[in-house]
N, C-alpha and C positions, 0 to 999 in steps of 0.2 A: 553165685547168684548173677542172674544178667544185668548187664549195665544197660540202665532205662536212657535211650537217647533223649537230648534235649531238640526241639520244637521251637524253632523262631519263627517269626512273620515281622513284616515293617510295614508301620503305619506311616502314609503321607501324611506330615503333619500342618496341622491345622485347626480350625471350626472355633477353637479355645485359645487363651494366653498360652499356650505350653510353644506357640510357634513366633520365635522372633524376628519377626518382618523387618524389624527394625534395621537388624545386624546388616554392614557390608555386604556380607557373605552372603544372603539370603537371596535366593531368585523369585521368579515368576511363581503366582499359584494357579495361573490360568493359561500360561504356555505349554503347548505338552511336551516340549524340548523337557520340563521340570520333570514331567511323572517318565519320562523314559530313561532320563538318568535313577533317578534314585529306582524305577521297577530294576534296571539292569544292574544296579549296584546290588541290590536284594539276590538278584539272579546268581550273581558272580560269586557270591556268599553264600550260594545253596540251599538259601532261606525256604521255608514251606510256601509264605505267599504274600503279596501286596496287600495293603489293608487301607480299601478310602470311607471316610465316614461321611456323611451328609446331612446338612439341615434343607428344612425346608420354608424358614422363613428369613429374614434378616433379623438380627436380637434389637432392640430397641433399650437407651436407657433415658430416660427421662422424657420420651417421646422423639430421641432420634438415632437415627440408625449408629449402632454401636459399633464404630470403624476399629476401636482398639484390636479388636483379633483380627482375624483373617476376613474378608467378605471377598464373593463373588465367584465361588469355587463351582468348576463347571459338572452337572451329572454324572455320577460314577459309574452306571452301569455302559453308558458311553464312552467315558475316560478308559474304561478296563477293555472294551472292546475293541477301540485302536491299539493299546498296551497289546493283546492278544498277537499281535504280526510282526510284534518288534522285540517278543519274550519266547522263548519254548518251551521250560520247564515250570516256569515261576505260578503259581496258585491267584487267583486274583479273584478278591473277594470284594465286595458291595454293601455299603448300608443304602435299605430301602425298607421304607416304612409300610408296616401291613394295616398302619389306620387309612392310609388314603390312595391305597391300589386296589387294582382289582385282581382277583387272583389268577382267571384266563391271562389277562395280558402281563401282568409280572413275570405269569410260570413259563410263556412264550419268549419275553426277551431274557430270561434268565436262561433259559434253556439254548438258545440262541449262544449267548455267550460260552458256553459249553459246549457248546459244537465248535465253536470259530476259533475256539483254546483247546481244540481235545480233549477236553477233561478237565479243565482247574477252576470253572468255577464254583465260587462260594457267595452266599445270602446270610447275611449280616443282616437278622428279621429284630427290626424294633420297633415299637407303637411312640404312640402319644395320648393323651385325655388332654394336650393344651390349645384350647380355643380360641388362641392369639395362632398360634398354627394355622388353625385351622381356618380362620378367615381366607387364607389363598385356595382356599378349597369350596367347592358347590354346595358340600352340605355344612362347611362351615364348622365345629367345635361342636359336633352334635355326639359324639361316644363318650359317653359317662368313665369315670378311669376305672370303675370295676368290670366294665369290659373289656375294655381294652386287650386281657388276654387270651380273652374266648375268644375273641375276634380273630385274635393272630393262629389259635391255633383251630380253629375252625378255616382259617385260611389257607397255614400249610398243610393241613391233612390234604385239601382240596388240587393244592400243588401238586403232591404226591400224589395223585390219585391219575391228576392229566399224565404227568411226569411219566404215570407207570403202563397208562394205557397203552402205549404199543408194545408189543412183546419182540423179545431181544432179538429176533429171527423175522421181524416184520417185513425187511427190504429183501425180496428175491434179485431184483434186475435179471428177470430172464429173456433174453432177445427171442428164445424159439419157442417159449411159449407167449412170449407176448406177458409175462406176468411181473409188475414193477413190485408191487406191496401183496404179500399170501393172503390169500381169501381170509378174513375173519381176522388179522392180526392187529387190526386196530380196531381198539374195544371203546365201549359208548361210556361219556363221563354223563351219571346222572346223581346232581348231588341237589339237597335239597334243606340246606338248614338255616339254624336261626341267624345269619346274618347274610349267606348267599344262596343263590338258587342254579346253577347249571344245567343245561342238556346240551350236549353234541359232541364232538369230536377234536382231540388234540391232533394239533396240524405238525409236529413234528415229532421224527423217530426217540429213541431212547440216545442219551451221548454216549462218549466213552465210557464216563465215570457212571454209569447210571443216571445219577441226580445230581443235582450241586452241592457240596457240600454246605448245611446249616450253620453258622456260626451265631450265637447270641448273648447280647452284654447288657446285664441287670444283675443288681444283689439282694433284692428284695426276695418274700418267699418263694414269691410269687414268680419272679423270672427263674429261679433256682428249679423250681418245679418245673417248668415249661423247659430249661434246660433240662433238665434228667428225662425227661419223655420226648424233645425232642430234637435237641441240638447236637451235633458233631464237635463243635466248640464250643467253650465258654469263654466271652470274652470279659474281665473282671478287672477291679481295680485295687485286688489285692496284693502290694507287692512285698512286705514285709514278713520274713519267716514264718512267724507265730501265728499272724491271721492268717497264710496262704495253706497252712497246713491245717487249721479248722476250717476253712471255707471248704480245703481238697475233701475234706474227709467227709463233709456235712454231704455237697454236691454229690460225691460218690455212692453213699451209701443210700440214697436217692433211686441210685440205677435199678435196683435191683427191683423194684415195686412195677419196671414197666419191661420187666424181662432181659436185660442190657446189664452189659459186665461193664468193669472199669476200665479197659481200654476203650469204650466206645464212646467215650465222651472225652477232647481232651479239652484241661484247663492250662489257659495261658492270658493270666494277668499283663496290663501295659504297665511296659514302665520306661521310663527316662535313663539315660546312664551320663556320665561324667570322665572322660580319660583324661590321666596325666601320667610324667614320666616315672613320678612320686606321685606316694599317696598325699604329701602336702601338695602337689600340683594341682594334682584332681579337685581338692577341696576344696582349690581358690579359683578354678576352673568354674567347678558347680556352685561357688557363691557369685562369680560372674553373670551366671547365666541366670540365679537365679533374678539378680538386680535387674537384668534383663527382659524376664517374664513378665515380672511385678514393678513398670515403671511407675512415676508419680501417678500418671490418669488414672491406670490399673489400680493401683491399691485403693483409691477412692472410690472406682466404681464398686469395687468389691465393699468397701464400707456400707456404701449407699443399699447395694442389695439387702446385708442383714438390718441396718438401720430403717429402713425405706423413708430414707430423707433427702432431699438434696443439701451434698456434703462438698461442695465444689468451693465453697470459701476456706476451707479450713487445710494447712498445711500439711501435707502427707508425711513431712521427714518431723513432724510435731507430735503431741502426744495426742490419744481420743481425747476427743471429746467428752463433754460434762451430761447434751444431753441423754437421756433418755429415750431408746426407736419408739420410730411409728410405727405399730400395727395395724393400724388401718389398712392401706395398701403398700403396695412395694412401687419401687422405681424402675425395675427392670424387665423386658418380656424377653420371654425365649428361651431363660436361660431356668436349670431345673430348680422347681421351689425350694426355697430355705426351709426345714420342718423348724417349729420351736424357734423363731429367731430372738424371743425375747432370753431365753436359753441360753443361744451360741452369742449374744451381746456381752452377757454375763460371764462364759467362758471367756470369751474375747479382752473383755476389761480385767480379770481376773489373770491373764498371762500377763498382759501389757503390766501391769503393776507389780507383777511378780520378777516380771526380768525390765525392766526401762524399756518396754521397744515403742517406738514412732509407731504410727498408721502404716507406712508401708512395709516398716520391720516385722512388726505382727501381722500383716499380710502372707507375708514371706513366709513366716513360722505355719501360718495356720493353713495352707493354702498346698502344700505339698513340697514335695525336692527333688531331685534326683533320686531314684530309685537305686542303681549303683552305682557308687562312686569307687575307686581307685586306677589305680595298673592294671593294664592289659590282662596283666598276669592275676590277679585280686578279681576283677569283675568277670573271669572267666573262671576262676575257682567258685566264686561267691552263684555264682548262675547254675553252675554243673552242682554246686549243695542244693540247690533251693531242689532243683527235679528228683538229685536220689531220696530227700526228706520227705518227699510227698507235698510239698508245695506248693507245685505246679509241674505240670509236663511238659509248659516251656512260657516262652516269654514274648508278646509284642511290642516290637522295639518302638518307642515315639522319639523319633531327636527332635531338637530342636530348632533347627535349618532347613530350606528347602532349597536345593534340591539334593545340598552336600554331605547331610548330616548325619549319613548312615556308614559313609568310606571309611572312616577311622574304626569304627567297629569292627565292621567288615573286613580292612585289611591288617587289623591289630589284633580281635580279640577270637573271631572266628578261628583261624589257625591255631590256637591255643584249647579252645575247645574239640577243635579235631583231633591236635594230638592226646587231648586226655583220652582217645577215646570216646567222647557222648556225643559228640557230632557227625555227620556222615559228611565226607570225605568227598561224594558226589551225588547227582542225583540218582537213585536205582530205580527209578519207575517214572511212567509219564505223564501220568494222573496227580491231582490233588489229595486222591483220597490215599492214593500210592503213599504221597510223602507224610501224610498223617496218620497212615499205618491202619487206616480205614477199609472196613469193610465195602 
């Protein structure tokens, strides 16, 4: 049987707690010295592609701007476009939201970016229904959330539509006939539905790769669906055996209702990793870092979310609290709804008394970890399982650090996955879609 290659990408990390600003080690998020180191350390590691993600408003918690994570991270579709002259091979992918674009000028700078990389871009399509968002926008919080995916996908069909309009033979350059672009090769986009309207013509040729590559990240049915019909990636937050191999199986078996086999969609959940020289190393590695994520402010903000109280008097390294949350409203904008938090308070108090943990202990607990933790040797085993099992067809890496927190991987654990065999050794192709085995 062939051995299924694994699929990496690196996230600059950021937007969330998962990036520790704090650390010495940490540089710039708005220098582009930062995203050219960690793009070229991606590079040097053969990875499939850069991964920037993007908000569009600043988070607020109790009415001020919530500096704990990262702010002030500059446009990705611009960051990847300087990236493009200072990368060759590396795949550079973009979150940009299909609630508050339009789809002419997205499919033109996306396109754009595609031409200036030869091929490696990718669109990272995610919505919103949040109307704290949406204030920085003209029409303001006006898409109800059960649109939200008709929108998007009434959006990208319409991309694909510009995208496809010039035919692959459009540009002659002929000096002795005087003919630049073939009679008839660029076809008229006329679209007309329920959320946009179109007439006229796309202004540039077809790229290398044809189209940019899709990538998109939701686990509801509803993004699940919209992946299987129309994404090249799934970007998920599955990173645990057992759910990565029902989520594979669920999404896959999805393809086939829109004519699409299982290579044509590849899943590749984020995850965090943790190196040490031991596996005791590692583990006191990834409780560093977690204590790191989850400092005092953090785990109270995070209190505050499910509680929707203000919780700023009460100890984080002490036990919860006696009251009762408010459901009335919450304390925090931006960041995504808590469903059920009278629920998750319930779970929440139910661990804390089951194992003694503080507020920021049980923070820690409930809030994630390290995805894989040991040796070099372990999280390259443990990575090359997860792909043969059907768990995923590969992995984007989030570290921790910017700008440095991808080299140890890179020069530790990638070599070990190349000798097993599941890695590719170099790049074979020049394209994006080359390196994700893309049609």
């Amino acid at each position: 049987m062939t051995r299924k290659q694994v699929h990496l990408a690196a996230h600059f990390p950021g937007v969330n707690n998962t990036t520790v600003w704090t650390d010495p080690r940490s540089g710039s998020q708005i220098d582009f010295a930062s995203f050219v180191q960690l793009a070229r350390t991606a590079e040097r590691g053969k990875l499939d592609f850069f991964f920037l993600a993007e908000g569009l408003r600043l988070r607020e918690l109790k009415g001020r701007i919530h500096d704990l994570d990262v702010v002030g991270r500059p446009e990705a579709l611009t960051v990847l476009s300087a990236l493009a002259a200072v990368t060759d091979r590396l795949g550079l992918a973009g979150t940009v939201n299909a609630t508050f674009n339009e789809p002419y000028e997205l499919a033109r700078r996306l396109s754009t970016l595609d031409h200036l990389s030869e091929g490696r871009a990718a669109w990272n399509v995610v919505t919103t229904s949040d109307a704290f968002t949406g204030e920085n926008f003209r029409r303001g919080g006006f898409l109800d959330r059960a649109y939200r995916y008709k929108r998007a996908t009434e959006f990208l069909r319409l991309a694909r539509e510009l995208w496809d309009s010039w035919r692959p033979d459009a540009i002659a350059v002929d000096p002795e006939t005087g003919t630049f672009v073939r009679p008839g090769a660029i076809g008229a986009v006329e679209h007309s539905g329920e959320h946009f309207t179109v007439q006229g013509q796309f202004t540039l040729p077809r790229s290398p790769q044809g189209r940019p590559v899709i990538i998109q990240a939701g686990d509801s049915d509803e993004g699940r669906e919209f992946a299987a019909a129309n994404a090249d990636v799934i970007f998920t937050p599955h990173g645990s055996l057992e759910d990565g191999k029902r989520f594979y199986a669920d999404v896959k078996r999805r393809l086939a209702k829109y004519g699409r086999g299982p290579h044509q969609l590849k899943i590749m959940p984020g995850v965090t990793f943790a190196l040490g020289d031991t596996e005791e190393d590692a583990a006191e590695n990834a409780a560093h870092i977690r204590r790191q994520q989850v400092g005092p402010q953090t785990a109270i903000a995070f209190l505050e979310q499910v509680w929707g109280r203000d919780m700023s008097a009460y100890d984080p390294e002490g036990p919860l609290p006696d009251i009762e949350p408010d459901l009335s409203e919450g304390v925090s904008q931006g960041r995504v709804p808590i469903k059920d938090r009278a629920g998750v308070a319930a779970k929440w108090r139910a661990l804390a008394e089951e194992k003694g943990l503080s507020i920021r202990e049980l923070v820690i607990e409930v809030t994630g970890r390290q995805t894989f933790i040991g040796t070099p040797e372990s999280v390259a085993r443990l990575i090359d399982e997860h792909v043969q099992a059907d768990a995923a067809d590969g992995f984007i890496l989030v570290p921790h650090l910017t700008p440095g927190g991808l080299d140890e991987f890179v020069d530790r654990v990638v070599p070990l996955l190349q000798e097993r065999g599941a890695f590719r050794a170099d790049y074979t192709g020049a394209t994006l879609r080359d390196h994700l085995e893309l049609a």
